[in-house]
N, C-alpha and C positions, 0 to 999 in steps of 0.2 A: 334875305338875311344871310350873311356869311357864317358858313358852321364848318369851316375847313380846319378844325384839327381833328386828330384820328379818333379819341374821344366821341365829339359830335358829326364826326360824318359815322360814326358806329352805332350813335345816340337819336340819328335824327333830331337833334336838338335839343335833346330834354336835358337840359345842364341839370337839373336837380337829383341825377343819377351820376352824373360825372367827378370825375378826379382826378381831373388833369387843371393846374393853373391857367392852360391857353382860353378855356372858356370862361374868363372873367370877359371877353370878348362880348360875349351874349347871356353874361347874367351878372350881375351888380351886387350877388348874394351868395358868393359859392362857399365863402369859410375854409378856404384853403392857401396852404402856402406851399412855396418850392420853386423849383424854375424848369420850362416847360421850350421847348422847340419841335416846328414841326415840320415837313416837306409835304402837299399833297397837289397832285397831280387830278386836277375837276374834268370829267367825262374823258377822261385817260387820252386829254390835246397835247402831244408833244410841247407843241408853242406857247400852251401857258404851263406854268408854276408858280404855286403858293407857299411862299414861306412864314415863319411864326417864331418869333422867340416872347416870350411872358413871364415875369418874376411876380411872387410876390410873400410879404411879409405879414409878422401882425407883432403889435406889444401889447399885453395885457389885451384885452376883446375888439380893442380896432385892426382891422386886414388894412393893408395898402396894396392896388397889384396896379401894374402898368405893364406894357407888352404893346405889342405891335406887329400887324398883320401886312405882308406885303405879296403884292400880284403884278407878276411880269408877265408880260407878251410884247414882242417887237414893234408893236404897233401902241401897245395899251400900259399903262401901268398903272398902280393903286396902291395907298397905304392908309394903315387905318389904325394908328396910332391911337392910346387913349390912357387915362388916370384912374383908380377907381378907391374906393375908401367906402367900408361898412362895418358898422361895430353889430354885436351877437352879445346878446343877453339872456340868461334865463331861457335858450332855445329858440328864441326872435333874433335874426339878421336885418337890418334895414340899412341899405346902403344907394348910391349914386355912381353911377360913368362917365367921365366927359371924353368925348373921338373927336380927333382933329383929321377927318376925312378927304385925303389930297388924290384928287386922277385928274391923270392927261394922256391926251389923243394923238396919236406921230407927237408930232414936231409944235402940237397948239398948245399956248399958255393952258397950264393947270388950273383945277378948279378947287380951292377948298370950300370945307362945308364943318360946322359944328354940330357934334348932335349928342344925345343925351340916354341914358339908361336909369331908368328907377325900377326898384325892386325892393322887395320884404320876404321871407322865410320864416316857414318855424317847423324847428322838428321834435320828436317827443317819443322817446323809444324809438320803435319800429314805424315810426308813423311821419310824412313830414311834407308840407306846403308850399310852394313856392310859388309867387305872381310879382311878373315883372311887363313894365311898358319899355320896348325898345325901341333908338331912335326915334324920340318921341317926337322931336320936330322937324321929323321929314314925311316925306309920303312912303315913306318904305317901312314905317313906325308898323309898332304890331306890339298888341295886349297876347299876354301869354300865361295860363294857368295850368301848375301842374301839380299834382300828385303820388306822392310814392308811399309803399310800403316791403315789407321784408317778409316773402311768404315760409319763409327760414334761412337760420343762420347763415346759410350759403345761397341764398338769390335773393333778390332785387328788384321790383318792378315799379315803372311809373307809369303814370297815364296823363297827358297833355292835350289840351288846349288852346289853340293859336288863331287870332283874332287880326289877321292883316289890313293895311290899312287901304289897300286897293286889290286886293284877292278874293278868292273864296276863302271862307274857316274853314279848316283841316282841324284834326286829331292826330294824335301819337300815342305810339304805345315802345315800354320800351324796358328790358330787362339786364341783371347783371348778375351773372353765374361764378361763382368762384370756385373752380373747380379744384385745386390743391393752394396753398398756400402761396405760389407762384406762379398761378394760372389764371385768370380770368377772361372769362367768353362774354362779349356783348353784344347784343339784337338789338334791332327795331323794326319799322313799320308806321307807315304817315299811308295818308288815305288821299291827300291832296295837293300835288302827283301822288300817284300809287308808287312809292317807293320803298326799300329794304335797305337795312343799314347792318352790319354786323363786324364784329373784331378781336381780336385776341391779344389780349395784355400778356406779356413776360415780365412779372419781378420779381426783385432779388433784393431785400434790404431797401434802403432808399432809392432805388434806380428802377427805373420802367421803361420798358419798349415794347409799342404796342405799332399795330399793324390794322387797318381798317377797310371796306368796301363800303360804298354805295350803289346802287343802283337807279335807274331812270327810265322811265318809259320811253324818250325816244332816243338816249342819248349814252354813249357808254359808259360804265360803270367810274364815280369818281374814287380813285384810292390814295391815304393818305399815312401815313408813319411816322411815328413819333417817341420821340426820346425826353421822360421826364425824371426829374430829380426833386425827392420829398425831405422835409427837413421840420 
């Protein structure tokens, strides 16, 4: 599953800590709006890069976000375009993703593919749930449950579950510190690869730039950067 903005490559995945727009990518239930791009460079390959741009709105308790994820390399390339629309009630989110998923190989006709995201949320104070099925009708699909809470005003922690559809299950664990008013530090940690994820958000009013790592067992650290706008 794609989790290249700096956000989720900080997050390990767990959108249900995140605040960046780009991850309406890999969650169908995030309740946020603004507009989001990002650059990250996976296992730090000169030859590939991934770009990101994602808006999204809401009227009264319906979100709309659309956005689109793009991957270059001279040989490869990938986009993964998609729709998303979830209304939030009373602390319940239930919403849908529709990805128009296009790659081609050199010079070979491209291949599209349709695939789909469902998800539900609910949060409540300090307390808040989130289980979504991604790409449900591929083989890359994967059940995801997570959990967070707020061990005080200034951190954040969630704990996840990922249920792939041809992997082993993994766990995540994953936190958000907010260190001054325009500082935020984010961690994680997945068990399956044994990876590490961490970042440092800069804002200022409605503008963010954030800065992120990953790491990998065999492979070098993927890093990503990103510039969002909240509204």
């Amino acid at each position: 599953m794609q989790e290249s903005s700096a956000m989720a490559n900080a997050l390990s995945g767990l959108s249900i800590l995140s605040e960046s727009v780009a991850d309406y990518s890999i969650s169908p239930v995030m309740k946020l709006k603004g507009l989001s791009s990002f650059y990250t460079r996976p296992f730090n390959l000169s030859q590939i890069s991934i770009f990101g741009l994602h808006n999204a709105v809401n009227i009264n308790n319906l979100y709309v976000g659309l956005g689109n994820t793009y991957l270059y390399h001279q040989d490869y390339i990938y986009h993964n375009p998609y729709l998303n629309a979830h209304y939030c009630w009373h602390g319940f989110a239930l919403g849908a993703s529709s990805h128009m998923i296009y790659d081609a190989v050199d010079e070979e006709d491209g291949n599209y593919d349709w695939a789909y995201d469902l998800g539900v949320a609910y949060n409540w104070k300090d307390y808040g749930a989130e289980l979504k099925l991604l790409r449900q009708n591929l083989s890359s699909s994967q059940l995801c449950l997570s959990l967070k809470t707020a061990l005080s005003s200034e951190v954040n922690i969630a704990l996840g579950y990922v249920n792939p559809n041809t992997y082993e299950d993994f766990f995540r664990i994953g936190m958000v510190a907010y260190l001054h008013e325009c500082i935020s530090v984010i961690g994680s940690w997945q068990n399956e690869p044994n990876r590490f994820g961490t970042g440092v958000q800069l804002r200022r009013g409605k503008l963010a730039l954030m800065y992120s790592i990953r790491t990998h067992t065999d492979l070098n650290p993927t890093h990503s950067l990103s510039l969002d706008v909240y509204w």
